[in-house]
C-alpha positions as CSV (number, residue, x, y, z in Angstrom):
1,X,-117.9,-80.0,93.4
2,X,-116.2,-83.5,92.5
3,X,-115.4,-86.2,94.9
4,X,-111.8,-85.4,94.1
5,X,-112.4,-81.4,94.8
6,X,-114.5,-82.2,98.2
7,X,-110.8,-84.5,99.3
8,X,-108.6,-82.3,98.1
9,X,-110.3,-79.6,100.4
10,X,-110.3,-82.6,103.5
11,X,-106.0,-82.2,102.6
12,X,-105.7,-78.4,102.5
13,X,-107.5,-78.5,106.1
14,X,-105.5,-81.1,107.9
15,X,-102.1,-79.5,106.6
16,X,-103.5,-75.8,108.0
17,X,-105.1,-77.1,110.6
18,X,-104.1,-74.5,114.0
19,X,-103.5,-76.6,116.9
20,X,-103.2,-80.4,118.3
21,X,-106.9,-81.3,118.7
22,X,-108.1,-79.5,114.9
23,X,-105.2,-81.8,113.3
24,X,-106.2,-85.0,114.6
25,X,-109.9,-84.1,113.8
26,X,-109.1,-83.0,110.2
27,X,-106.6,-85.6,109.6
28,X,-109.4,-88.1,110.3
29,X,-111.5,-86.4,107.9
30,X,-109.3,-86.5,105.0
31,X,-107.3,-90.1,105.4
32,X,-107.8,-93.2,106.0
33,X,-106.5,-95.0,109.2
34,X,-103.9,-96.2,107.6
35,X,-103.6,-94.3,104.9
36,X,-99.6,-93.8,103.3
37,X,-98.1,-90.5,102.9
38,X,-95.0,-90.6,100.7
39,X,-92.6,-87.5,99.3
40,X,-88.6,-86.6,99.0
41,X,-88.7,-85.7,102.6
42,X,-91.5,-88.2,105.0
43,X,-92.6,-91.7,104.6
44,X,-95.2,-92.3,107.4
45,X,-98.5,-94.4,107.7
46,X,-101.7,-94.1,109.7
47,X,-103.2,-90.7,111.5
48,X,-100.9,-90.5,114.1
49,X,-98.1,-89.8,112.2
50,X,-99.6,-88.2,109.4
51,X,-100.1,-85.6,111.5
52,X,-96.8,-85.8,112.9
53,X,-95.4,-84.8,109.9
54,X,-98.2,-82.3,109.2
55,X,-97.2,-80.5,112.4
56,X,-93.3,-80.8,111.5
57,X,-94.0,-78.6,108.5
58,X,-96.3,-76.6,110.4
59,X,-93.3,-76.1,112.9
60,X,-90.4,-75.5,109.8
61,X,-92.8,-73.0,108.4
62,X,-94.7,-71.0,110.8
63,X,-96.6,-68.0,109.3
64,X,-97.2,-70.1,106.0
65,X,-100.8,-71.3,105.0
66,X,-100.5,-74.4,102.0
67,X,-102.9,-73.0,99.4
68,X,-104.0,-75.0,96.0
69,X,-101.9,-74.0,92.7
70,X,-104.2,-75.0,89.9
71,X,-107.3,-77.4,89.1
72,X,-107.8,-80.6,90.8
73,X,-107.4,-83.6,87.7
74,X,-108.8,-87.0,88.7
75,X,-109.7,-90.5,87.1
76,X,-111.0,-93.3,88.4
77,X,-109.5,-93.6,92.4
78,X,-106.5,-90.8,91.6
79,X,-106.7,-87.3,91.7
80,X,-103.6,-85.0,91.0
81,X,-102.9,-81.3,92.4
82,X,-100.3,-78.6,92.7
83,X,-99.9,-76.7,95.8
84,X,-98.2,-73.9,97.4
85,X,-96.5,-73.0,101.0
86,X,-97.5,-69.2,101.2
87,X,-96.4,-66.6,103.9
88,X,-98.8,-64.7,105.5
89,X,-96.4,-61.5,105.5
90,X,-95.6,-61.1,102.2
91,X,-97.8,-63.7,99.7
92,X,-94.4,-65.4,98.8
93,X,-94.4,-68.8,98.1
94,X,-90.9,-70.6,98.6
95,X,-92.3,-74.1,98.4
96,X,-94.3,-75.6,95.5
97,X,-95.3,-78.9,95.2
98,X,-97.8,-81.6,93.1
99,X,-99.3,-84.5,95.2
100,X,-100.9,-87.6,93.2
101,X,-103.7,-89.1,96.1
102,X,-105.7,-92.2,95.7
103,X,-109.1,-92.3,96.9
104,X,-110.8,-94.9,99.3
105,X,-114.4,-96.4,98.4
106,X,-115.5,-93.8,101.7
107,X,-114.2,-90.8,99.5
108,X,-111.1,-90.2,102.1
109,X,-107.9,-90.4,101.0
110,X,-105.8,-93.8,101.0
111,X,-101.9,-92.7,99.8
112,X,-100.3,-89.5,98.7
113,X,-96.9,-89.5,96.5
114,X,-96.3,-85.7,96.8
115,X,-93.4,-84.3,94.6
116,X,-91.0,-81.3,95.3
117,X,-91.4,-78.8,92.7
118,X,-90.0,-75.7,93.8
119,X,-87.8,-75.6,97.5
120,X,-85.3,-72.9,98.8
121,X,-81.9,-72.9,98.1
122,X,-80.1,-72.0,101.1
């Protein structure tokens, strides 16, 4: 496994992490304390509102598991990845997105520009 697979992992665990006390812990894994977290929706900076924003989503879409769509592609300090919001019910997945991170010299992650690929129309 890459160092870009083994953070990529760190991100998939804080964003379906159950409960107040697993987010903070797996938020501190995967970022940086003042790590940037930037999409069409949230601009926020630093673990206490990255997981803020983690737990809004968590709160929009309860039942639903984020789940990697595709390979993990990284150079240098960047890594890119698609992803999926997935229901536990029925395996739908109304939300698809790709996330470009960079990579601190610790191997946690220091930004995220995520990307809005696929959203319900309501």
């Amino acid at each position: 496994m890459t160092a870009y697979d083994d953070a990529v992992q760190r991100y998939f665990a804080a964003w379906n992490a159950a409960g107040p006390e697993e987010l903070e812990k797996a938020v501190a894994a995967a970022f940086t304390e003042d790590a940037t977290y930037t999409d069409p929706l949230a601009e926020v900076t630093g673990h206490e509102a990255l997981a803020a924003a983690i737990s809004g989503a968590q709160q929009q879409f309860p039942g639903f598991e984020f789940r990697p769509a595709g390979a993990v592609d990284g150079h240098h300090a960047l890594a890119r990845f698609g992803w999926e919001l997935v229901a536990a019910a029925d395996g739908s997945a109304p939300v698809a997105g790709s996330d470009v991170i960079t990579l601190a010299d610790d191997g946690r992650i220091s930004s995220v520009s995520g990307f809005l690929d696929r959203v319900p129309v309501s």
